[in-house]
C-alpha positions as CSV (number, residue, x, y, z in Angstrom):
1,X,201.7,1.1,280.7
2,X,201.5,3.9,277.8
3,X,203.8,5.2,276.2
4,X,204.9,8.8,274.4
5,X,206.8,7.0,271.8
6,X,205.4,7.9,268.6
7,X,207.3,4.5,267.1
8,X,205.0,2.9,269.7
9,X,201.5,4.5,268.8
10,X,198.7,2.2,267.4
11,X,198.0,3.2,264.0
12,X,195.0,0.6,263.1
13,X,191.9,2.9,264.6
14,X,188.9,2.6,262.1
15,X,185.9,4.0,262.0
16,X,182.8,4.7,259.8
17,X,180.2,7.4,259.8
18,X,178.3,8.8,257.2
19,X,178.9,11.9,255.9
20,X,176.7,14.2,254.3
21,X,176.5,17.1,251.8
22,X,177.7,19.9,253.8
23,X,179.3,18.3,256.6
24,X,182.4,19.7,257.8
25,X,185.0,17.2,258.9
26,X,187.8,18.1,261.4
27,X,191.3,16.2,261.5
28,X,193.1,16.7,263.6
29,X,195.8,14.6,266.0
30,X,194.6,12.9,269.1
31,X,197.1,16.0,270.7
32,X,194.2,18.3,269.7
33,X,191.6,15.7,270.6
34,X,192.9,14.6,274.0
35,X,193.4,18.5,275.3
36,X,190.7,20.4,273.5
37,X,186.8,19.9,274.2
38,X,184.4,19.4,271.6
39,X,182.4,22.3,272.3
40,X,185.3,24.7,272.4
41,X,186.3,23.1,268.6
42,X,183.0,23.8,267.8
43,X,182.6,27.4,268.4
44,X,186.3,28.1,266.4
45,X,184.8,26.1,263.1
46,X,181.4,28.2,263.5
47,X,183.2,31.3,264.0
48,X,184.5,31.2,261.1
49,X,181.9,29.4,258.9
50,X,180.6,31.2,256.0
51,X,176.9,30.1,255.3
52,X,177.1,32.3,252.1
53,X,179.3,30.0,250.8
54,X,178.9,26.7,252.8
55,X,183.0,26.8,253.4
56,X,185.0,27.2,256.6
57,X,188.3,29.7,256.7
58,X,190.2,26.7,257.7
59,X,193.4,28.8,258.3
60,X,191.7,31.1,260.8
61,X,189.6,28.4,262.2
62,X,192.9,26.6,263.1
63,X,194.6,29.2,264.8
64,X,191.4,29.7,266.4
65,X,191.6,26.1,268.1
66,X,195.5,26.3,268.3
67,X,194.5,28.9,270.9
């Protein structure tokens, strides 16, 4: 049975993608993951996505999600 010990938490997930020029990567903890969908993520990061400049307001895009 799981737990919600964080002492307990499996820390050896791996993973590989590529990434390309212009990706935008979100990190974020599997708290944010497990109780946010994708699409609703999504729509905060392109909200505030300046295609001017290729960057992200990462501050505002955050509260956006935190939401």
């Amino acid at each position: 049975m799981g737990s919600d010990d964080p002492s307990a938490a499996e820390l050896t997930y791996e993973t590989e993608h590529d990434v390309q020029q212009n990706d935008i990567l979100v990190v974020a903890s599997d708290g944010v993951f497990d109780n946010i969908f994708e699409h609703d993520i999504l729509e905060c990061v392109n909200r505030y996505y300046n295609p001017k400049t290729s960057k992200v307001d990462v501050e505002e895009a955050a509260k956006c999600i935190g939401k």
